[in-house]
C-alpha positions in Angstrom: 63.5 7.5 9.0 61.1 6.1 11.2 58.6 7.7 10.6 58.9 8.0 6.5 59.0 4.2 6.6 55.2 4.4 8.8 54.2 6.7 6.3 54.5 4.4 3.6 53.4 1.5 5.3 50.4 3.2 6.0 49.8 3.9 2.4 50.3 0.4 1.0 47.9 -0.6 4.0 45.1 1.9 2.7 45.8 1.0 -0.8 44.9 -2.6 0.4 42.1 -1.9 1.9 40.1 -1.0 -1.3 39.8 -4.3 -2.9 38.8 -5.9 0.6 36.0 -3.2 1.0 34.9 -4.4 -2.5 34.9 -7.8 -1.2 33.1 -7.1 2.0 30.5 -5.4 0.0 30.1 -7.9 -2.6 29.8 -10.8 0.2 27.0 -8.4 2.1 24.9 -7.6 -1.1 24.3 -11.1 -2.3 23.9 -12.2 1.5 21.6 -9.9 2.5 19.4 -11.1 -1.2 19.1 -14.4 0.7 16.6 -12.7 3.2 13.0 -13.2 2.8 11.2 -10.5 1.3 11.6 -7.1 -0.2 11.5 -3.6 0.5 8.2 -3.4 -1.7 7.0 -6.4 0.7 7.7 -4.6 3.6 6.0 -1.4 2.3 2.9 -3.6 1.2 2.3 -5.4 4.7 2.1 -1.7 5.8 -0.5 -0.8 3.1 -2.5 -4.1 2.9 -4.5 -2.1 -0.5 -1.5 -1.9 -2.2 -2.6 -3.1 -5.4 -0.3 -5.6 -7.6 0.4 -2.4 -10.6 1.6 -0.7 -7.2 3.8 -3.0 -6.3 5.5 -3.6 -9.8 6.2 0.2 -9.9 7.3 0.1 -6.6 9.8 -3.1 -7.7 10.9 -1.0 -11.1 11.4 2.3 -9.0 13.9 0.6 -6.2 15.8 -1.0 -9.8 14.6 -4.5 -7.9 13.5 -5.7 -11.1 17.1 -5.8 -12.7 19.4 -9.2 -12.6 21.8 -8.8 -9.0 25.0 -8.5 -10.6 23.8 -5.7 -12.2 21.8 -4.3 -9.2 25.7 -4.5 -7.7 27.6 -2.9 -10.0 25.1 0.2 -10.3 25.4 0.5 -6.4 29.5 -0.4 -6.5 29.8 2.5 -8.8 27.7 4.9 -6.8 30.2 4.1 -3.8 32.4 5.1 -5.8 31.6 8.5 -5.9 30.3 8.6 -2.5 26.5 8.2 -3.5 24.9 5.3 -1.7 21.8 5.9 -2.9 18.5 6.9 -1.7 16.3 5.3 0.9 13.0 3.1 0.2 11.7 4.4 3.1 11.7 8.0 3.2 13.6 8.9 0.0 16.5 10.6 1.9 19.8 10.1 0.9 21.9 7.6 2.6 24.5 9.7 2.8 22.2 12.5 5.1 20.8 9.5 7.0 24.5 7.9 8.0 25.7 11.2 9.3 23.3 11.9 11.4 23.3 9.0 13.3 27.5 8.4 13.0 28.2 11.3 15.5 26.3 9.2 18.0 27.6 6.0 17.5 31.0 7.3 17.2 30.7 9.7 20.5 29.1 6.1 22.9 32.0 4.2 21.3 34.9 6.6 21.7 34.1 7.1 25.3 33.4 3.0 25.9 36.6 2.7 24.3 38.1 5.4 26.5 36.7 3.8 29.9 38.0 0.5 28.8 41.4 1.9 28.4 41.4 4.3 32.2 40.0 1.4 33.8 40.7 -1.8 32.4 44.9 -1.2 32.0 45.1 -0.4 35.6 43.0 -3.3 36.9 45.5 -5.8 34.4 48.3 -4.1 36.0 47.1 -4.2 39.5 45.9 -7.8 39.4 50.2 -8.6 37.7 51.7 -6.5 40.0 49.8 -7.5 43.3 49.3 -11.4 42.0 47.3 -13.5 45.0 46.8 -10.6 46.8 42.7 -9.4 47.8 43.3 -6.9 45.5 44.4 -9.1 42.4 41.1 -11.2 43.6 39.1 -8.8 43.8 39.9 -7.5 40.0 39.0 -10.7 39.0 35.6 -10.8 40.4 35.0 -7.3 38.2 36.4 -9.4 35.5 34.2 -12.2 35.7 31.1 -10.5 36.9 31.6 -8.5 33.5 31.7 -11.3 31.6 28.9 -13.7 33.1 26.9 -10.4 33.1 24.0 -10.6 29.3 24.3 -7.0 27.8 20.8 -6.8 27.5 19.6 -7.8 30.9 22.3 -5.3 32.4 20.9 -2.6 30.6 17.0 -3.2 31.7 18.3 -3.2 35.5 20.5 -0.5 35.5 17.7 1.2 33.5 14.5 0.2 36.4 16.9 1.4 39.3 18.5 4.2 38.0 15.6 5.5 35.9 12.1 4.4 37.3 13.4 3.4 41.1 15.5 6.0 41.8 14.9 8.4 38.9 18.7 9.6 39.0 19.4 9.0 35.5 17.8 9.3 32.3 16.9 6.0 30.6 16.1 6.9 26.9 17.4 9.1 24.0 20.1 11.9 24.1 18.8 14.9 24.9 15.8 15.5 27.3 12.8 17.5 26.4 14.2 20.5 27.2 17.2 20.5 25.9 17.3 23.6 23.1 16.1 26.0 26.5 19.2 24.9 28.4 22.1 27.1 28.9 25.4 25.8 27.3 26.7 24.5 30.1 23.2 22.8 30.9 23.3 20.8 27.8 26.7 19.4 28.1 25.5 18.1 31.4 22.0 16.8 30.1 24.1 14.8 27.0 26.4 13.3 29.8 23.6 12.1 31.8 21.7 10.3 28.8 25.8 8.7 28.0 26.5 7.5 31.4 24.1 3.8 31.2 24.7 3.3 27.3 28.4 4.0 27.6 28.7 1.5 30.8 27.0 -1.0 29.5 28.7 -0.6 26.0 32.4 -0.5 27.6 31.6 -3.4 30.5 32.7 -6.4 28.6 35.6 -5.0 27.0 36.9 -3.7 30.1 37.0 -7.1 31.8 38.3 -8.6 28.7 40.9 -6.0 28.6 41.9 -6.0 31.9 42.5 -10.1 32.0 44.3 -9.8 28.8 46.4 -7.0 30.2 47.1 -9.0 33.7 48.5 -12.1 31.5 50.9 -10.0 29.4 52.0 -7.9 32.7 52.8 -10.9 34.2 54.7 -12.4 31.4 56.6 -9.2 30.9 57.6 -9.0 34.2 58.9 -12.9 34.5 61.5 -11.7 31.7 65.1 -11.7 32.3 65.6 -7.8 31.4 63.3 -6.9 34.1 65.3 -9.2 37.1 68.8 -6.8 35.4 66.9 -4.0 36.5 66.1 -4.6 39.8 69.3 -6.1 40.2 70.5 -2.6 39.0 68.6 -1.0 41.6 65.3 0.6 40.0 62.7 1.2 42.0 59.8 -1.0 41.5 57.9 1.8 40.3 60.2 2.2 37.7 60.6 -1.2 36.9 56.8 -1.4 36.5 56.2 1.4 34.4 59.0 2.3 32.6 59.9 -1.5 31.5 57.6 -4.2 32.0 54.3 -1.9 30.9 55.7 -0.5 28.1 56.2 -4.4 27.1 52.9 -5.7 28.0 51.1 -2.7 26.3 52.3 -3.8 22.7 49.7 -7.0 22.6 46.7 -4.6 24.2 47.0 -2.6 21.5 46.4 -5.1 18.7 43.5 -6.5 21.0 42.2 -2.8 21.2 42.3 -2.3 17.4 40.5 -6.1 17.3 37.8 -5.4 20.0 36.4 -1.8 17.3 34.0 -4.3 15.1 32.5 -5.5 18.5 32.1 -2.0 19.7 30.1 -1.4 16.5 28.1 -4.5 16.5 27.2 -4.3 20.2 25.8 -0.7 19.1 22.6 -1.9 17.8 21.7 -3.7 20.8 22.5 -0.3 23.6 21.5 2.0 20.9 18.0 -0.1 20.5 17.3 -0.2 24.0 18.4 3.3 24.8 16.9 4.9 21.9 20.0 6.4 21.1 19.7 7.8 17.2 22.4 6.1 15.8 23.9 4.1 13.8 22.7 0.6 14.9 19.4 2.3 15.9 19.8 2.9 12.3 20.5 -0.6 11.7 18.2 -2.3 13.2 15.3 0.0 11.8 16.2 -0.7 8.6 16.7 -4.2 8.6 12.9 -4.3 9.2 12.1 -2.3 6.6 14.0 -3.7 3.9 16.0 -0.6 3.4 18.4 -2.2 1.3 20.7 1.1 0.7 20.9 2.0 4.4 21.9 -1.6 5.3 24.2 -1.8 2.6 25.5 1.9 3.4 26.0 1.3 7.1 28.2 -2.5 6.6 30.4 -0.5 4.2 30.6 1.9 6.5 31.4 -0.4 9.5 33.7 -2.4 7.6 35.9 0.3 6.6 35.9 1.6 10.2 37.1 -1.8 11.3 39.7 -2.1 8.3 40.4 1.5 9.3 40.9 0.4 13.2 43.1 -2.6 12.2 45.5 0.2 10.6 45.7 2.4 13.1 46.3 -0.9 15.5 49.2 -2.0 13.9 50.6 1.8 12.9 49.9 2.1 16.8 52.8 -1.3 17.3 55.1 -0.8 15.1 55.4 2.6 16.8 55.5 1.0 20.0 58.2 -1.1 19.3 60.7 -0.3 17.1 62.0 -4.2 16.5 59.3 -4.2 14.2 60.3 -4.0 10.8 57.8 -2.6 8.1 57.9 -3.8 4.7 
């Protein structure tokens, strides 16, 4: 019954989720109109003797010529059937373009989002369990040193020492030179070594976030009455710990974990930028200069329906957690 009654939550959910992606988009197209300047001005400040006939072709071939609610509804109908359109730039299909770059951006953020679970749930619980103690302290100083600690500026130190200092790890890209020589085994070590400073730097803040949050709700969890009935029944500690007051503290974590996936995927163009990482805020960021109206409009409906999709899977994630929950 239980899990019939997730399986149709789960449906209404997706079936909501269609007009708020429509939304999304329609906020983003009309938005992004409010930026100065045009693909076709982009492409002539590369081509200063880009005549003025050039440049009305140019505006008639991108459809930049028509009204915008009708420039929206060609390109809403095109989602539709999972055509975003071609870019300005290259004349590659958006489609082609997004999933090359999504493995990436799914594969740093996965494993950020992994480290932030392995290491940041333990610190939370360490720093409840151990309260006052130099160990509590010291999680806190990880905490805070993660926060007070600018993304950007973390990533140009780690990348001097590590990559021009001591020339232990590579600084930029995903592969190295090399790479279609090495055996197998060779390249799954070479990939790790170009993840290890984007995926630290990607998972640093969320880690100490997580790891606060997670001390607060271990501590409130363990101040509740159920928890002093068994000790008084004589569980061990470790018991009482994991097996009770955890499981309890978990169920808010994993509302903030589904919360925290739209800053995973916005903090991607800034790692992926510096790193040189080919993906999707790489992507992003590229063309935002250029105007590229499809792949910027193709990459926020993208990101929005990851984040609607990591909502979901958040609150599937509770209600399975804790079966008080009632889904209607």
């Amino acid at each position: 019954m239980r899990s019939r009654a997730l399986g149709g939550y789960a449906l209404r959910r997706l079936v909501q989720i269609v007009p708020t992606l429509i939304g999304i988009a329609f906020v983003c197209f009309f938005v992004i109109q409010l930026a100065p300047g045009t693909a076709v001005d982009a492409r002539a400040q590369m081509n200063p003797k880009m005549t003025l006939q050039a440049r009305e072709r140019l505006t008639q071939l991108y459809g930049l010529d028509r009204p915008l609610p009708e420039q929206f509804g060609r390109w809403i109908t095109r989602v539709a059937r999972f055509d975003f359109g071609r870019s300005f730039v290259d004349g590659e299909t958006v489609t082609r373009k997004i999933a090359a770059a999504a493995p990436v951006t799914l594969l740093v953020n996965g494993l950020s989002l992994l480290v932030i679970l392995v290491f940041g749930v333990p610190l939370g619980v360490l720093g409840a369990v151990r309260q006052g103690t130099a160990a509590d302290r010291a999680a806190t100083g990880v905490a805070l040193v993660g926060f007070a600690l600018p993304t950007f500026w973390l990533a140009l130190v780690l990348m001097s020492l590590f990559g021009v200092t001591w020339r232990f790890l590579p600084v930029a890209g995903l592969h190295s030179l090399d790479y279609e020589s090495l055996a197998p085994a060779a390249r799954l070590a070479d990939t790790a070594r170009h993840l290890v400073l984007p995926v630290f730097v990607s998972s640093l803040t969320g880690l100490a976030g997580i790891s606060r949050f997670m001390r607060a709700s271990m501590l409130e969890a363990l101040a509740q009455n159920f928890i002093r009935t068994a000790r008084a029944k004589g569980l061990s500690e470790r018991s009482v710990v994991v097996r009770h007051a955890l499981r309890n503290a978990l169920l808010p974590v994993v509302t903030l974990l589904g919360l925290s996936i739209p800053g995973l995927l916005g903090g991607s163009v800034l790692f992926e930028s510096i790193f040189s990482l080919p993906g999707m805020g790489r992507l992003f960021y590229l063309s935002v200069y250029a105007r590229d109206y499809p792949v910027i409009m193709g990459l926020l409906f993208l990101g929005a329906a990851l984040t609607l999709l990591g909502n979901l899977l958040a609150d599937l994630a509770y209600a399975w957690v804790d079966p008080r929950i009632r889904l209607k």
